[in-house]
Structures are given as C-alpha cells and as structure tokens.
TIBALUM-141005 format. One record per atom (N, C-alpha, C, O): x, y negated, z; atom name. Coordinates in steps of 0.2 Angstrom, whole numbers, padded with zeros to 4 digits, always signed. Layout:
REM residues N
u:v:w:site
X:Y:Z:CA
...
***
This chain:
REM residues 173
u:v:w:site
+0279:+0055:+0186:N
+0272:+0053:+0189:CA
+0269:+0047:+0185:C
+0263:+0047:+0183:O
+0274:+0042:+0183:N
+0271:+0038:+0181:CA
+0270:+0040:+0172:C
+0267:+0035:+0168:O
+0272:+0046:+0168:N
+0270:+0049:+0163:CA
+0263:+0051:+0164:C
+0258:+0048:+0162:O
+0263:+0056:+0169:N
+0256:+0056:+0169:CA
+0249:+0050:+0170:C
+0244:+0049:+0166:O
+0251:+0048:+0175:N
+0244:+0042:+0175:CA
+0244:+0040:+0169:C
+0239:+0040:+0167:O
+0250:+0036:+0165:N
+0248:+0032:+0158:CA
+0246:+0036:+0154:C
+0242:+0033:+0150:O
+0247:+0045:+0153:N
+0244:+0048:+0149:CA
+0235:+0049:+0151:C
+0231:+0050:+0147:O
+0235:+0049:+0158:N
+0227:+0049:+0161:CA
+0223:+0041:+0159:C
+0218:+0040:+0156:O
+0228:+0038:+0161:N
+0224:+0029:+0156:CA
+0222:+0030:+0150:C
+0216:+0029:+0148:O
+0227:+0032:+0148:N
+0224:+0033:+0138:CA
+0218:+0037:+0138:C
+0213:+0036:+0134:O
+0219:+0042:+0142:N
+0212:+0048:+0141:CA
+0207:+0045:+0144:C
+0201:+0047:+0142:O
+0207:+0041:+0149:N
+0201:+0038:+0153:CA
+0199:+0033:+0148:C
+0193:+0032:+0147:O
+0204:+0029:+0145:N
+0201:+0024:+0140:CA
+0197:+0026:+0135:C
+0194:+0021:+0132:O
+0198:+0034:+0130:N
+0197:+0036:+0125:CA
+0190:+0040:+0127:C
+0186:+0040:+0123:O
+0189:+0041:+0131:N
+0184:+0043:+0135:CA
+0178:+0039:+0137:C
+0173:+0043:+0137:O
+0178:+0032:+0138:N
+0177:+0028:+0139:CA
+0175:+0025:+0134:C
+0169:+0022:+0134:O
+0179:+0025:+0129:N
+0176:+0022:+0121:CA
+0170:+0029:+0120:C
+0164:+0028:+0120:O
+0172:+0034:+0118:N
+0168:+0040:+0117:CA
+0160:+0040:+0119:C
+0155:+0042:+0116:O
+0160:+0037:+0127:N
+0154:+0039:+0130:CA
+0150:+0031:+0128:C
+0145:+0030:+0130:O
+0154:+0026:+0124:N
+0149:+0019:+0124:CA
+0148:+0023:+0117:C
+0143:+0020:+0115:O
+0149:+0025:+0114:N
+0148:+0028:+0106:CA
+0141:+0030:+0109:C
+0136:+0026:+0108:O
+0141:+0036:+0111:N
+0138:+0043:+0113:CA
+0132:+0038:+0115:C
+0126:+0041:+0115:O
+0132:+0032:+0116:N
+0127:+0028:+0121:CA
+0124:+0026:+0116:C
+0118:+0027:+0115:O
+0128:+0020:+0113:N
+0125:+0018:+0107:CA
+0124:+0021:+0102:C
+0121:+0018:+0098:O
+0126:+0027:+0099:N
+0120:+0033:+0096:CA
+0114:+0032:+0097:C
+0109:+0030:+0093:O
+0113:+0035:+0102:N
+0108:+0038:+0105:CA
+0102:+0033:+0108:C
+0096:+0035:+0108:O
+0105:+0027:+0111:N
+0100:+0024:+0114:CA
+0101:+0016:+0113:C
+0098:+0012:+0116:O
+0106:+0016:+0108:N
+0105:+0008:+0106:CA
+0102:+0005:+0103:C
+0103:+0000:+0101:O
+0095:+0008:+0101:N
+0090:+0007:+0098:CA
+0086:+0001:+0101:C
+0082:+0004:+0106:O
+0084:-0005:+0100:N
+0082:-0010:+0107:CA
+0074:-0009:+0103:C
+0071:-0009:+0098:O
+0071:-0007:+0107:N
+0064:-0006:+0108:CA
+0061:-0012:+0106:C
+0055:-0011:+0104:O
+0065:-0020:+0106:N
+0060:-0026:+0106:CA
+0062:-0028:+0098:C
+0068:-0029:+0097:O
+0058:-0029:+0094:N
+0059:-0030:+0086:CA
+0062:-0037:+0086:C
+0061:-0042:+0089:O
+0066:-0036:+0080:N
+0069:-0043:+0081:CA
+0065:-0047:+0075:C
+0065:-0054:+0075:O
+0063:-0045:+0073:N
+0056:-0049:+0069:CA
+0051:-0052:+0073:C
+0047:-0048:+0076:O
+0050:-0056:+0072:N
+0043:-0060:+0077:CA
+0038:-0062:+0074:C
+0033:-0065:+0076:O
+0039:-0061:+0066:N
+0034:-0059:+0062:CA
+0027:-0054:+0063:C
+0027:-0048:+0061:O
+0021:-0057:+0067:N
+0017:-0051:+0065:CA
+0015:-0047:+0059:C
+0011:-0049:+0055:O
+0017:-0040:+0060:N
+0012:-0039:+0056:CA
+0004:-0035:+0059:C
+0003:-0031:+0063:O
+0000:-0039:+0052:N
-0007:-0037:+0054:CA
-0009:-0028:+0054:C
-0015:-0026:+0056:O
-0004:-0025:+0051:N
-0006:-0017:+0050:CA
-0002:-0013:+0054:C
-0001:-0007:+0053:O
+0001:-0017:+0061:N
+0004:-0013:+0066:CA
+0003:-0008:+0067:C
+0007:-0003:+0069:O
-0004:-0007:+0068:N
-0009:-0004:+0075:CA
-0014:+0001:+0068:C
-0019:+0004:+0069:O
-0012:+0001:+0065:N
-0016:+0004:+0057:CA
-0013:+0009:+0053:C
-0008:+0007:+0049:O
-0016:+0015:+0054:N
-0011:+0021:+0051:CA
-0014:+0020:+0043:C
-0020:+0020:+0041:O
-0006:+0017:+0040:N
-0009:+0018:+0032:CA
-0006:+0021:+0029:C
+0000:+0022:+0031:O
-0008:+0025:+0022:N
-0006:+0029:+0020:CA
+0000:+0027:+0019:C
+0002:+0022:+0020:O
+0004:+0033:+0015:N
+0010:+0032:+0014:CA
+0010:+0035:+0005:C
+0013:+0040:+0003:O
+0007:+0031:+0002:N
+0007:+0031:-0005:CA
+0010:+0025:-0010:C
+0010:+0018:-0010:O
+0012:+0034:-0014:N
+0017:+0027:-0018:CA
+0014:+0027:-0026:C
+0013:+0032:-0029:O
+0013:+0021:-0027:N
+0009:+0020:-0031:CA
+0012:+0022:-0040:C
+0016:+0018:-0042:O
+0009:+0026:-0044:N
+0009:+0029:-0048:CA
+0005:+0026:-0055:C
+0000:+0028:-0057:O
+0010:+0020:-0059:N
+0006:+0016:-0063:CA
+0008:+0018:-0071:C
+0007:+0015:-0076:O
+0011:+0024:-0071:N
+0014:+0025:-0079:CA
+0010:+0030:-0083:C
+0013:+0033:-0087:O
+0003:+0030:-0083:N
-0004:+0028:-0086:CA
-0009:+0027:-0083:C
-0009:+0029:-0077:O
-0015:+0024:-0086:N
-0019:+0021:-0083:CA
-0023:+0027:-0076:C
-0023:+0027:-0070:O
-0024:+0032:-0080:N
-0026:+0039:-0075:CA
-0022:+0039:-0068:C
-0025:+0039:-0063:O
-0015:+0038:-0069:N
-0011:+0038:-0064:CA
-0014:+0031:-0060:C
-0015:+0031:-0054:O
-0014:+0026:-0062:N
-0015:+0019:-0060:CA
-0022:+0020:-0056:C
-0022:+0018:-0051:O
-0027:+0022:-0059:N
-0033:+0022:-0056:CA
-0035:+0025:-0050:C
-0039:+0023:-0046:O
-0030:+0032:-0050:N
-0030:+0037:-0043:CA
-0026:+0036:-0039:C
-0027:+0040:-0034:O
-0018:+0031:-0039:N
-0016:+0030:-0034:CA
-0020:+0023:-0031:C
-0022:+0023:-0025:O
-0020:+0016:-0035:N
-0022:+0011:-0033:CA
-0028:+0013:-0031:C
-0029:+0011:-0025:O
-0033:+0016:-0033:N
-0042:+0016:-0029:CA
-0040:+0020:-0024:C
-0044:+0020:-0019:O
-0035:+0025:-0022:N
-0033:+0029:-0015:CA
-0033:+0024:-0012:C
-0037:+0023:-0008:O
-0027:+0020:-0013:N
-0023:+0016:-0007:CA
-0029:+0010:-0006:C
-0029:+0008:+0000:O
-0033:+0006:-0010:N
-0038:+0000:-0010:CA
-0040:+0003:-0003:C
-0040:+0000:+0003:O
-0044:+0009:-0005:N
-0050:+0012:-0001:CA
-0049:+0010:+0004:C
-0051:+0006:+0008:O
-0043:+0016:+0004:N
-0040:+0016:+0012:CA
-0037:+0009:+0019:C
-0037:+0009:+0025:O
-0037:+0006:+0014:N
-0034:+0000:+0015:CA
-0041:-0002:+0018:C
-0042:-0003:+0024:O
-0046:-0003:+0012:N
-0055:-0007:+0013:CA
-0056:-0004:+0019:C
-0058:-0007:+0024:O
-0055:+0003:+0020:N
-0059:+0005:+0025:CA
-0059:+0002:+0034:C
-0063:+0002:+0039:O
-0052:+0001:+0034:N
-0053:-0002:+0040:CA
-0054:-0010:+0042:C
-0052:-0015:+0039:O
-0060:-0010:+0048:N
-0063:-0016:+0048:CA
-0061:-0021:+0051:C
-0064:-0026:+0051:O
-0053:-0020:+0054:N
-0049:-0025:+0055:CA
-0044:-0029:+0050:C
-0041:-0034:+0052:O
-0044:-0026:+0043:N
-0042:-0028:+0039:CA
-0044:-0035:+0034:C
-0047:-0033:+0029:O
-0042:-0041:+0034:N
-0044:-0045:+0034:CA
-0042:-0046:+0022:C
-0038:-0044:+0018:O
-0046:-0049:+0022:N
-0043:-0051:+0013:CA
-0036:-0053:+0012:C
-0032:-0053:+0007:O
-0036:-0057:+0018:N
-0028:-0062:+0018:CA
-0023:-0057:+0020:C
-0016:-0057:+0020:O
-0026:-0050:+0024:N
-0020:-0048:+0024:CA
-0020:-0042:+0021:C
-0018:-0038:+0025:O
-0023:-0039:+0015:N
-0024:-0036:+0009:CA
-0019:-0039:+0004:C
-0015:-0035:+0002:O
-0019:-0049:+0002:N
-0017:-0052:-0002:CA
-0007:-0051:+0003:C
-0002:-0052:+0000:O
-0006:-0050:+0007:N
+0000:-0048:+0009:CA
+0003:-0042:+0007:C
+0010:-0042:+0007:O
+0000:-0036:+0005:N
+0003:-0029:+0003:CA
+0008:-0028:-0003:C
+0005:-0029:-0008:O
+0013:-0027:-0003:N
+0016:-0027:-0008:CA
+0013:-0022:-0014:C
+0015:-0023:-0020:O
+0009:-0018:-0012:N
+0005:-0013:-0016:CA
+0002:-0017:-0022:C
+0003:-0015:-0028:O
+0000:-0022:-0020:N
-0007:-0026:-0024:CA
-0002:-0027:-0029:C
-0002:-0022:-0032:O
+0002:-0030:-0031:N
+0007:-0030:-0039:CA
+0008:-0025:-0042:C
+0009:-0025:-0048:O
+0006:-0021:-0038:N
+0012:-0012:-0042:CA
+0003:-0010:-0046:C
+0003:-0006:-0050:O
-0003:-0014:-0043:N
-0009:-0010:-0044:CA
-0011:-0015:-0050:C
-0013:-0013:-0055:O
-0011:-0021:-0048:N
-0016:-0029:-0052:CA
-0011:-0031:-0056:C
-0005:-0030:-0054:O
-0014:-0035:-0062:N
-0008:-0041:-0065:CA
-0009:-0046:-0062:C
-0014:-0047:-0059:O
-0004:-0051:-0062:N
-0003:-0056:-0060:CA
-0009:-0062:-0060:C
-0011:-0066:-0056:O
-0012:-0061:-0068:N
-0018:-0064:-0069:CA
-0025:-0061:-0066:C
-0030:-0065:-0065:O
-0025:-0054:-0063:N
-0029:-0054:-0058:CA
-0031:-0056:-0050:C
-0035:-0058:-0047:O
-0023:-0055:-0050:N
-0020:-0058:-0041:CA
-0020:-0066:-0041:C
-0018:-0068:-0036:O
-0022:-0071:-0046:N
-0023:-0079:-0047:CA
-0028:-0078:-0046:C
-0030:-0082:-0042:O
-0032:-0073:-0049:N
-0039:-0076:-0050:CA
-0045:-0072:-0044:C
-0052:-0071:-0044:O
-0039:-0068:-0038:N
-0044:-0064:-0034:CA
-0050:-0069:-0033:C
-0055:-0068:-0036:O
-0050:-0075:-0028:N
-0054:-0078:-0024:CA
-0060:-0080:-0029:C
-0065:-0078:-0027:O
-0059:-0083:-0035:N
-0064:-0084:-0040:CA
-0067:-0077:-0040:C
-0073:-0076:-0039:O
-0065:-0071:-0041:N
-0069:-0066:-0043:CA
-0073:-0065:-0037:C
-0079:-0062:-0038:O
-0070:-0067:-0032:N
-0072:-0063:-0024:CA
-0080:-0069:-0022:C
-0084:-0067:-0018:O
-0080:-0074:-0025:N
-0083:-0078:-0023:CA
-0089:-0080:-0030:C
-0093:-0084:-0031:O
-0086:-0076:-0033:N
-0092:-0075:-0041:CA
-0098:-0070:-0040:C
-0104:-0071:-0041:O
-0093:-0063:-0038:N
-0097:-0058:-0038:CA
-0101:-0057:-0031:C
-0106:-0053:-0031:O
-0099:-0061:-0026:N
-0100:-0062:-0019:CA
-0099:-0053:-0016:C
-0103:-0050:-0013:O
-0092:-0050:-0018:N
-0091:-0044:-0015:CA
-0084:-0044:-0016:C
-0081:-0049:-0017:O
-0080:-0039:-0015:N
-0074:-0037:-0015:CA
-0073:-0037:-0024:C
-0077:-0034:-0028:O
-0068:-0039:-0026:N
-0067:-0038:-0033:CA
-0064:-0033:-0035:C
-0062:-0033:-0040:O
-0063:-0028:-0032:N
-0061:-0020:-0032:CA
-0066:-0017:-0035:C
-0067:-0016:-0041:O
-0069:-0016:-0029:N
-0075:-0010:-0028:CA
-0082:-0016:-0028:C
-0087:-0013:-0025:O
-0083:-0022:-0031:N
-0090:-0024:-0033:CA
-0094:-0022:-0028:C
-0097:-0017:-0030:O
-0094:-0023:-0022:N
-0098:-0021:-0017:CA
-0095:-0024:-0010:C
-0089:-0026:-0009:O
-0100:-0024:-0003:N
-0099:-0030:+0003:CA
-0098:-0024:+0007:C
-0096:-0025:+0013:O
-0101:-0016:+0005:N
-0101:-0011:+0012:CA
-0097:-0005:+0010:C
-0097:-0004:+0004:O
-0094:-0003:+0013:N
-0086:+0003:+0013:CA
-0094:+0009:+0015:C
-0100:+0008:+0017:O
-0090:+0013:+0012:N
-0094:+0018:+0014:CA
-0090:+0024:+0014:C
-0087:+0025:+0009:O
-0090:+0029:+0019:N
-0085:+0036:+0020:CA
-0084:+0041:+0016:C
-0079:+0045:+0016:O
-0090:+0039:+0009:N
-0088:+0046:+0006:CA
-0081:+0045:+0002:C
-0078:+0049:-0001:O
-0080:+0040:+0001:N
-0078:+0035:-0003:CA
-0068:+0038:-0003:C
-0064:+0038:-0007:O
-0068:+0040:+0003:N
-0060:+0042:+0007:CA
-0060:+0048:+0005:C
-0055:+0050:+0002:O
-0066:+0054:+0004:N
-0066:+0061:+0005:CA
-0066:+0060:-0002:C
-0062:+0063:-0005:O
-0071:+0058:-0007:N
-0069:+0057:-0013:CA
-0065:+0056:-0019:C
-0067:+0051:-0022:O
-0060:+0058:-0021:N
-0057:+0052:-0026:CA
-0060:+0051:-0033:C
-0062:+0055:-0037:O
-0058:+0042:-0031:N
-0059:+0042:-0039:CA
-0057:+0046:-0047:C
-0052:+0047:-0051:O
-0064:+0047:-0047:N
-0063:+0049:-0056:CA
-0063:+0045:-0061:C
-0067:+0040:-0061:O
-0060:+0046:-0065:N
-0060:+0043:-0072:CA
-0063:+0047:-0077:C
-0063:+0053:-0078:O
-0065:+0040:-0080:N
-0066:+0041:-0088:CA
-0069:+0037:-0093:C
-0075:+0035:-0093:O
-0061:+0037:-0100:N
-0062:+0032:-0102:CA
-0067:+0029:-0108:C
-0071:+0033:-0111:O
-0067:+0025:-0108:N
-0071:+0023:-0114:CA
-0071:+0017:-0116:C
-0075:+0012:-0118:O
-0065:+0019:-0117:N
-0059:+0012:-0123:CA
-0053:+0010:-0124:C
-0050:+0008:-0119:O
-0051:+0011:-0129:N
-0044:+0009:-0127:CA
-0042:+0008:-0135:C
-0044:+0011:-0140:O
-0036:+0003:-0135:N
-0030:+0001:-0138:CA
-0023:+0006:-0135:C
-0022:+0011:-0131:O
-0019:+0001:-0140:N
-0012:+0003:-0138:CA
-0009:+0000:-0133:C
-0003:+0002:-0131:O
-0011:-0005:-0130:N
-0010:-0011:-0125:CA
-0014:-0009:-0121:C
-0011:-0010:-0116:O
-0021:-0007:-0119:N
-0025:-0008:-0114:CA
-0031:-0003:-0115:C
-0033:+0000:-0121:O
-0035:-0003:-0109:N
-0039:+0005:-0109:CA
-0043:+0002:-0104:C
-0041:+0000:-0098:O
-0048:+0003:-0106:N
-0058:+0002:-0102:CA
-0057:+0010:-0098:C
-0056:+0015:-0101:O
-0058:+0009:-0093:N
-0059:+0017:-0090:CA
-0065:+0015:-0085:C
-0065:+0010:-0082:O
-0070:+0020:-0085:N
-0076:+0019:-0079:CA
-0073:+0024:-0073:C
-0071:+0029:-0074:O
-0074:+0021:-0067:N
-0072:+0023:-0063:CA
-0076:+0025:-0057:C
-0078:+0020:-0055:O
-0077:+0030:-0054:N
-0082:+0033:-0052:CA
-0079:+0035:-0044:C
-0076:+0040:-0043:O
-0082:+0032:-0040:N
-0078:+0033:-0032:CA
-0084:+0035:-0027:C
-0089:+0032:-0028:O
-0085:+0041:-0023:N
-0087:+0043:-0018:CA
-0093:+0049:-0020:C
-0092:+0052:-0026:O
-0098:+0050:-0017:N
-0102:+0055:-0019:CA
-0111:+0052:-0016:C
-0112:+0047:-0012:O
-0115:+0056:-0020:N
-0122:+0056:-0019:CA
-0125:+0048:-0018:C
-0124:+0045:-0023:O
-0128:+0045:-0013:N
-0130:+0038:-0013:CA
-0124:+0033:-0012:C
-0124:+0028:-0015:O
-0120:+0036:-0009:N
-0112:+0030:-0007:CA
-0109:+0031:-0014:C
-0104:+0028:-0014:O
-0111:+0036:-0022:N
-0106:+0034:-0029:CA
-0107:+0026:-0029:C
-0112:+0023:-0027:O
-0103:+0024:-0032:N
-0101:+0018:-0036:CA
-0098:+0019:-0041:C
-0092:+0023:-0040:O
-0100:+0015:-0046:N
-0096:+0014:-0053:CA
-0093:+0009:-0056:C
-0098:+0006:-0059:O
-0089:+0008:-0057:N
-0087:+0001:-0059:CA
-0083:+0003:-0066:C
-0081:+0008:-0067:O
-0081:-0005:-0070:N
-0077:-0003:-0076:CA
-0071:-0007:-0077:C
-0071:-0013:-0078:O
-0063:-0004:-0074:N
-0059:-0006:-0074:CA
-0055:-0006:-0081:C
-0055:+0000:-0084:O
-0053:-0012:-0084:N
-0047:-0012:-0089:CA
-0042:-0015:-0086:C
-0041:-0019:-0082:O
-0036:-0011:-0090:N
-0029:-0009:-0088:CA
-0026:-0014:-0095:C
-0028:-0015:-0101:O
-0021:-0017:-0093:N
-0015:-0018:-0098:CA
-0011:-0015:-0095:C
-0011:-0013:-0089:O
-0005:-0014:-0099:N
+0000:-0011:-0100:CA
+0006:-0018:-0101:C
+0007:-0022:-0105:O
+0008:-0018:-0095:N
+0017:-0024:-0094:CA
+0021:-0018:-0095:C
+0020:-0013:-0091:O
+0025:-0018:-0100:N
+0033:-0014:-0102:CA
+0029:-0008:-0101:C
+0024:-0008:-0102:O
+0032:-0004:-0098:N
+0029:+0003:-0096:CA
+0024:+0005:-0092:C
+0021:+0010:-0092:O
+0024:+0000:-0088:N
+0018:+0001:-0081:CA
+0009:-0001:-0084:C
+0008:-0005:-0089:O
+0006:+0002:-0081:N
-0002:+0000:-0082:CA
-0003:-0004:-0075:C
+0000:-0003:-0070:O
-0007:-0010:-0078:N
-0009:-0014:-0071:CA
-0017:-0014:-0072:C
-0018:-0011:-0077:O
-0022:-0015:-0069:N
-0029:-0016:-0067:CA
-0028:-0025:-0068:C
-0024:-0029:-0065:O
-0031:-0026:-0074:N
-0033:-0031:-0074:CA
-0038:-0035:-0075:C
-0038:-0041:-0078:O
-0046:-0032:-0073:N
-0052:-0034:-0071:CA
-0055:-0027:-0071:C
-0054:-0022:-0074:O
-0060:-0029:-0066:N
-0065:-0024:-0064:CA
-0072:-0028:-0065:C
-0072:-0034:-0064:O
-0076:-0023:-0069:N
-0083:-0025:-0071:CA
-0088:-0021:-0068:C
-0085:-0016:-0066:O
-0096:-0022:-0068:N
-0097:-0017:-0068:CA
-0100:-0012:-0074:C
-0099:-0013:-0080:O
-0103:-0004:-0071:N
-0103:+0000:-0077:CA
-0110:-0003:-0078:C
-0114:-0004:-0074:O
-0110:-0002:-0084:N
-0117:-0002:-0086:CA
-0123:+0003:-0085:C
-0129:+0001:-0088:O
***
C-alpha cells in the first residue's frame, strides 16, 4: 500500500509540474508590457518594410514608401519620425544633423519639400530618374503621387561601403 501511494505522489507531482508547463505555455504571456516606455506608434499600423538601400532605385522606392506612409498619419509628430530606426537605413548622418536647419530653411518637410500630405501620394509610387551620377553618388528626380497632388523633387544619394543613403533633397527644376 504504501508502494502505491509513493508511486501515486510521484505521478501527482509529475503531473503537477506538466499542467504548470501546459500553463505557462499557453497563458504565461503577461498582457502588461514590461517596458513603460511609450511608444508613440502603438495605435499606428505601419508598414512593415524593410528598407532596400543597395542602389539608389532601391533606396528611393523603399525609403519614399516608408516616409509617405509614416507622413501620412497626422498623429505623427517630426520628433517621433526622428525616433525610427528606418531614418539611418534611408539618410546620412550628415542629413539627419542637419534635418531641423533644412526643415526650418525650406519651411516644409525636408523629404517631400512640401507642408500638405496628399493621398495620391500612398497609391502612387515613387518613380525615378536619374540625371547624374558618379561612382560615389547619383541626382535622381523623384516623382511621388499623380495628377495635381505630383510632386517632384531632386534627391542625391551617396554611397557609404555598399549601401545608398539620401543625402539631400532639392527641388526639381
């Protein structure tokens, strides 16, 4: 008798571990973030693009996707723009020093040279095309949205090691 119950303890104990497993599996998940860090893009479905800088073409059409989409919502603040890990993979370092001077030069967004987002701008993508380049860096005009809401601007690219960066936007002539 008492073989049995010590063999029923072991199994009730082994059981017992199994079902705290099966628990914490499944529902150990704590619902409350242990970061108390807000982030300001909680509430903000954003794209899920990975930024493609190993030529400028590539450079142009993943960073002016992701800008857009980002510009587009009007809860998005510049300060929390300048938080994106994106903004390195897209600008040089010497553009991201000098965002605030461009932004308060041009008195618009130093992206997109302009103060109003406009829809067609998402449904469009930016096109290229160049009209200059080195072996180091490449003028590409860059043409986003359709009909009254086109804009065009003239983005030059360096090249750090193998990646293309956006390192000033002008406009096109």
């Amino acid at each position: 008798m008492k073989k049995i119950l010590g063999i029923a303890a072991i199994i009730l104990f082994f059981l017992i571990l199994l079902a705290l497993l099966i628990v914490k599996l499944f529902f150990g998940h704590s619902s409350t973030p242990t970061n108390t860090t807000k982030d300001p893009f909680a509430s903000i479905p954003l794209p899920t693009v990975t930024i493609q800088n190993d030529t400028p073409e590539h450079t142009i059409s993943t960073c002016y996707t992701w800008y857009v989409d980002i510009y587009s919502h009007d809860t998005v603040t510049i300060d929390d723009i300048m938080k994106r890990p994106e903004l390195a993979d897209c600008f040089t370092q010497s553009f991201l020093n000098t965002w605030e001077e461009r932004r308060t030069s041009v008195e618009a967004d130093p992206v997109l040279l302009t103060q109003d987002y406009q829809d067609s701008w998402k449904t469009t993508p930016a096109s290229t095309r160049i009209i200059g380049q080195s072996v180091r860096s490449e003028d590409v005009e860059v043409t986003i949205g359709a009909g009254t809401a086109q804009i065009q601007v003239i983005a030059h690219l360096v090249r750090e090691g193998n990646l293309w960066k956006i390192d000033s936007v002008g406009p096109a002539s």
